[in-house]
C-alpha positions as CSV (number, residue, x, y, z in Angstrom):
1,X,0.6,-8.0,-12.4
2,X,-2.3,-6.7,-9.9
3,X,-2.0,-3.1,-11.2
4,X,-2.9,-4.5,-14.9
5,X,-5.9,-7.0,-13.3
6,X,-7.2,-4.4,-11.6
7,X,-7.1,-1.9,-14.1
8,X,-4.6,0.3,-12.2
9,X,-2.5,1.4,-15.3
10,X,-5.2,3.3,-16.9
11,X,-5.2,5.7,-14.3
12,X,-1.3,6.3,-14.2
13,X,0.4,9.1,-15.9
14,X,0.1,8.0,-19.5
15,X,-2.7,6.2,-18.7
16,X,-5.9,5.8,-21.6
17,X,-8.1,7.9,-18.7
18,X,-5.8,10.7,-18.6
19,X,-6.3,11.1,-14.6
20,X,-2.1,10.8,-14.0
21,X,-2.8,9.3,-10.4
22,X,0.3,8.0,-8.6
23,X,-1.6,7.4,-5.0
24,X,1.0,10.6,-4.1
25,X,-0.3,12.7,-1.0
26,X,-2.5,9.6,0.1
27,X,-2.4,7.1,2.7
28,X,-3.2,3.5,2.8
29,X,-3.9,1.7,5.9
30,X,-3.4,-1.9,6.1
31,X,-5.1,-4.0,8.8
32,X,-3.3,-7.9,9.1
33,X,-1.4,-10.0,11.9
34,X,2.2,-8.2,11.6
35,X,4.6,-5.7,10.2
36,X,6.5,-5.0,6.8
37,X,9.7,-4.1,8.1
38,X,12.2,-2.1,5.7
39,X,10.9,-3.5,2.3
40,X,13.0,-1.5,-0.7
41,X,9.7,-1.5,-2.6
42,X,8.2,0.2,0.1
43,X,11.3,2.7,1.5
44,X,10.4,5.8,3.2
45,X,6.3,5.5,3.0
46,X,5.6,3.2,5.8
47,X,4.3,3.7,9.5
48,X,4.4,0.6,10.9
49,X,2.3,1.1,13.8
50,X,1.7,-2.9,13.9
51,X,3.9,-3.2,17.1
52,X,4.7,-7.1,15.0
53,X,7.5,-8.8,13.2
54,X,7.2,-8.8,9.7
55,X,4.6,-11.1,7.8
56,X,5.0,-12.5,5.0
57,X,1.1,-11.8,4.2
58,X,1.5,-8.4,5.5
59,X,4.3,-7.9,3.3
60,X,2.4,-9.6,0.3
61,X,-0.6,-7.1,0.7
62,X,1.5,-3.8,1.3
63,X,3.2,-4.8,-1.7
64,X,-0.3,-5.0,-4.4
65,X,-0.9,-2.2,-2.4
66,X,2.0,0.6,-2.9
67,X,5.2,-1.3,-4.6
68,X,7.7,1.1,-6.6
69,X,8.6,-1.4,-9.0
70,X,12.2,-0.7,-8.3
71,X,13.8,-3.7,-9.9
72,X,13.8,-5.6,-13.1
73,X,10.4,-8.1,-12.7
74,X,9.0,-6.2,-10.1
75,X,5.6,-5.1,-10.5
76,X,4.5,-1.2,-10.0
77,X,1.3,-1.3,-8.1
78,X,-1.8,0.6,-7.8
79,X,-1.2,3.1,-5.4
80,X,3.1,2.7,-6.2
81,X,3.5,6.8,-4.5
82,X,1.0,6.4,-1.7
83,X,2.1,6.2,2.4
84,X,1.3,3.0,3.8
85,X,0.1,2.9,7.6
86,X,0.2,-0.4,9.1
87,X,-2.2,-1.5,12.1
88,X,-2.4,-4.9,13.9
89,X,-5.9,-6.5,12.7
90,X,-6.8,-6.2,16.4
91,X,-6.6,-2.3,16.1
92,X,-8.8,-2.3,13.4
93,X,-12.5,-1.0,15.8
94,X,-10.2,1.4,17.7
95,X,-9.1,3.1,14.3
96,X,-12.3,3.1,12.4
97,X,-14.3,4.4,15.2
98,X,-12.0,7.5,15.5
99,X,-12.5,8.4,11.3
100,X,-15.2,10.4,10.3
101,X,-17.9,9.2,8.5
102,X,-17.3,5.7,8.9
């Protein structure tokens, strides 16, 4: 339900803005206290560079983030193509500081 709050849909293929954006070719880094593990709504588009166990928040977050919608009652989300790179919140000045123009 986060992708229709936020307004997500419209920018999906066969969306009312006509932009067809899937999150596809783009990366979303996630900064919180722990892993994902091997989430089916998140298969094959996560680096977990966390070093933690998974979390249920983590999960929760990675999930509004870049969920497939694989199942019946699960929710496509926002960026539902995207990578996902996961970072211990810790990490977070080490990582920032090495990305231009931040």
């Amino acid at each position: 339900e986060s992708a229709i709050t936020i307004g997500a849909t419209s920018v999906w293929p066969g969306g009312a803005s006509g932009l067809g954006l899937t999150g596809s070719g783009s990366v979303s880094a996630i900064f919180d206290f722990g892993g994902v593990g091997s989430h089916p709504e998140l298969a094959g588009r996560v680096t977990d560079l966390s070093g933690g166990n998974p979390f249920d928040h983590t999960i929760a977050i990675a999930g509004i983030v870049a969920a497939a919608g694989l199942g019946a009652g699960t929710a496509r989300n926002s960026a539902y193509a995207s990578s996902l790179w996961i970072y211990d919140s810790v990490d977070f000045p080490t990582v920032a500081s090495s990305l231009p123009g931040l």
